[in-house]
Each structure stands twice: as structure tokens, then as C-alpha cells.
C-alpha positions in Angstrom: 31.2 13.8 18.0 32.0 13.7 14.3 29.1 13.9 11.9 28.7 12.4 8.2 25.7 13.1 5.8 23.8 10.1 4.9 22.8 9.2 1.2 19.5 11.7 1.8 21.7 15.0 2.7 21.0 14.5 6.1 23.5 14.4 8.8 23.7 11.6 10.9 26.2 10.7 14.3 25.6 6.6 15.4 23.2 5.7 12.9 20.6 8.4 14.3 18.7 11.2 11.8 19.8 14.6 13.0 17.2 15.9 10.9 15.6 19.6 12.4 12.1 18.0 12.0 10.2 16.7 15.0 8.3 13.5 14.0 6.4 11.1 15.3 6.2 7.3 15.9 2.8 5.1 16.2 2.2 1.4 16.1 1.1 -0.2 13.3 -1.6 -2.0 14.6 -2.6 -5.6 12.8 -0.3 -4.9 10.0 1.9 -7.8 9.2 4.7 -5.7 7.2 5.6 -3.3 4.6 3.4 -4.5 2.6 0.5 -5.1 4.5 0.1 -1.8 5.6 1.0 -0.1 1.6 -2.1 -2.2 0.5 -4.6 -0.8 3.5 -3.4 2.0 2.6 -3.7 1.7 -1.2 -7.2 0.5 -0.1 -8.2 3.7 1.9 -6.6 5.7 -1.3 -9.4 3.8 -3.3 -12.1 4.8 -1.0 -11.2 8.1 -0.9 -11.7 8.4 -4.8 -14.8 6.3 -4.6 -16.4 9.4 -2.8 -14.6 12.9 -4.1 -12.2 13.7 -6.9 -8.9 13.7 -4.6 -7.1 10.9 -3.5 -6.4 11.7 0.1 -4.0 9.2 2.8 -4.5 9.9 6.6 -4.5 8.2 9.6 -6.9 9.1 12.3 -6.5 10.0 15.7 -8.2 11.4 18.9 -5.2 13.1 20.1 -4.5 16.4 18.0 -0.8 16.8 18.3 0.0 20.5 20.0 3.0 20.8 18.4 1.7 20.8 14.7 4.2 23.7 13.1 7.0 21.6 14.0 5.5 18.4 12.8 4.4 20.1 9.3 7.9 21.3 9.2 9.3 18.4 7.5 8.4 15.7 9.8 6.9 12.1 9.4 5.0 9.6 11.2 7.4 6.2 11.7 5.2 3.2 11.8 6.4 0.7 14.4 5.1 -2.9 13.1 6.0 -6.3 15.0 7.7 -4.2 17.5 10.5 -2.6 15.1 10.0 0.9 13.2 10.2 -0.3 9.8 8.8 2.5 7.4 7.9 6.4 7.7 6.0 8.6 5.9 6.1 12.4 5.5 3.1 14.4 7.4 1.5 16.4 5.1 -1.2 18.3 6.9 -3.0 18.3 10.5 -7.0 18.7 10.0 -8.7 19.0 13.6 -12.5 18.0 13.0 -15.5 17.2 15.6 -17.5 13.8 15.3 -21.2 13.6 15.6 -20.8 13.4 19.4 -18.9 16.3 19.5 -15.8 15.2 20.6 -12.4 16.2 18.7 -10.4 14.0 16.9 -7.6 14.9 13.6 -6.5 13.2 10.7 -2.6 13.0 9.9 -2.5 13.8 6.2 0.3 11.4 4.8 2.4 11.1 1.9 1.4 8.0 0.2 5.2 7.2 -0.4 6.7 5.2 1.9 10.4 5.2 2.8 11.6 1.7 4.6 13.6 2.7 7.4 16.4 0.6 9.2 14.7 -2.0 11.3 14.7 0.4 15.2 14.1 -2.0 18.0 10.5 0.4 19.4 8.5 -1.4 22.4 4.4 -1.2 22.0 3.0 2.4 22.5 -0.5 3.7 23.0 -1.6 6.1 20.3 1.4 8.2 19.0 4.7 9.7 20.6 6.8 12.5 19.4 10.1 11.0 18.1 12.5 13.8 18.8 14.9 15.3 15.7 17.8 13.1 16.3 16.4 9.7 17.7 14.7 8.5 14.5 16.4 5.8 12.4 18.1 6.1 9.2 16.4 5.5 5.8 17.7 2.0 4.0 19.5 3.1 1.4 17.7 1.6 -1.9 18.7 -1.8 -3.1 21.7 -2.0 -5.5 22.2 -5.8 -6.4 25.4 -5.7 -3.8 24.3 -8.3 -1.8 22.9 -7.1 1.2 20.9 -9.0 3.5 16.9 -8.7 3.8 16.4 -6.2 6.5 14.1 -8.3 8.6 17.4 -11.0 8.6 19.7 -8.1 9.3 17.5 -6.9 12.6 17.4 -10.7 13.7 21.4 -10.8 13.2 21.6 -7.4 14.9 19.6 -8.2 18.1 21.9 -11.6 18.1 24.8 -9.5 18.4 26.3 -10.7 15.0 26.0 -7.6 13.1 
């Protein structure tokens, strides 16, 4: 199967990242869109400063992922939001903790910037998945004044079969 590289350097066969990074994908739960979930996040960025000198991003979860090097390695967590993976964000660090009941739990240090990926058809998950290197979507390209459709219009037309 002939490869190309996409506009990040990254090869690509059928629209899929052939990136060597694994990743992984979680639902965005409650979040409306894009930019819903940039300003909870932009919230929890505010809160963080409210109580240290940092700024620090991260979502948390029970489940600490056992395959960390690989994930730090260049990988991202692709948020899934009305059932579509719309946006990802590159993991930055893995901190394993233990709440005051003594059970485990880690945050997912993330890059505040987020990329908008193509809209990826993803069903509803519980907690995270690993998205293997290979089956994430491609990053949108950024917008150029060429006329391009919205992406949520160009998913709808997609799933219609008219794109």
C-alpha cells in the first residue's frame, strides 16, 4: 500500500496516522464541542494558578495506563465528543498518586494546545482505550480561506455518503 506524508511529516495510508506513538482515546463527557471543552479546560488552567505558581492541564483517571513509555513517547489522548473524535492533545506526563482512601488513581498531564482532528466516527467508551499507532485520524489541516466546509458539515455529508 502506497504511503504519502501528511502536512505534519507524518505518513499516512487511507486517511489513517501511521505515527510510531501509541495514544489514547476517551470520551468527552458533557462537553458540547471544541470549544466547550478548551474553556473547562482554560478553567482548570485558572485553578491550577489560583493554588501554585505553575499552570498545570490534566485529566484524571483511576486507571493508570501500563503502557506509559509508549504513551509518553509522542502520544496523545483523542477526545471523542458527540460520538466523533474531534480534537487531541499531546500527553505530557503520567503521575500515579493515592487518594485519602488509599486507592490509586493518575493524572494525564496534557498539552494545553489542542489540535482539531478530522471528525472519526468513535462509539461511547468507558474510561480510556489505547488507540493503536495507525488507527488515529488525521489532523485538519489549518484553515486557508479555500472554501472548505465546517467539519461538523463535512462529517454529516460524510456519514450521508456524499463526501
Amino acid at each position: 500500500m502506497k504511503q504519502s506524508l501528511d502536512e505534519t511529516g507524518l505518513a499516512c495510508d487511507d486517511g489513517h496516522m501511521t505515527s510510531d506513538s501509541l495514544h489514547l482515546i476517551k470520551l468527552a463527557v458533557g462537553i458540547d464541542d471544541i470549544g466547550h471543552l478548551a474553556a473547562v479546560q482554560e478553567s482548570r488552567i485558572a485553578e491550577s494558578l489560583a493554588v501554585g505558581p505553575v499552570s498545570r492541564l490534566f485529566h484524571v483517571t483511576r486507571n493508570v495506563p501500563r503502557r506509559s513509555a509508549e504513551l509518553l513517547d509522542g502520544g496523545s489522548i483523542y477526545w471523542v465528543i458527540k460520538g466523533r473524535i474531534r480534537v487531541r492533545q499531546r500527553l505530557l506526563d503520567i503521575e500515579v498518586d493515592v487518594d485519602g482512601e488509599g486507592r490509586r488513581f493518575c493524572r494525564l498531564m496534557l498539552d494545553p494546545e489542542r489540535v482539531e482532528t478530522r471528525p472519526w466516527p468513535h462509539r461511547a467508551i468507558q474510561g480510556w482505550r489505547y488507540l493503536p499507532a495507525g488507527s488515529a485520524p488525521p489532523d485538519l489541516a489549518l484553515p486557508s480561506g479555500d472554501g472548505r466546509l465546517p467539519p461538523e458539515m463535512a462529517a454529516e455529508l460524510r456519514d450521508l455518503g456524499l463526501l
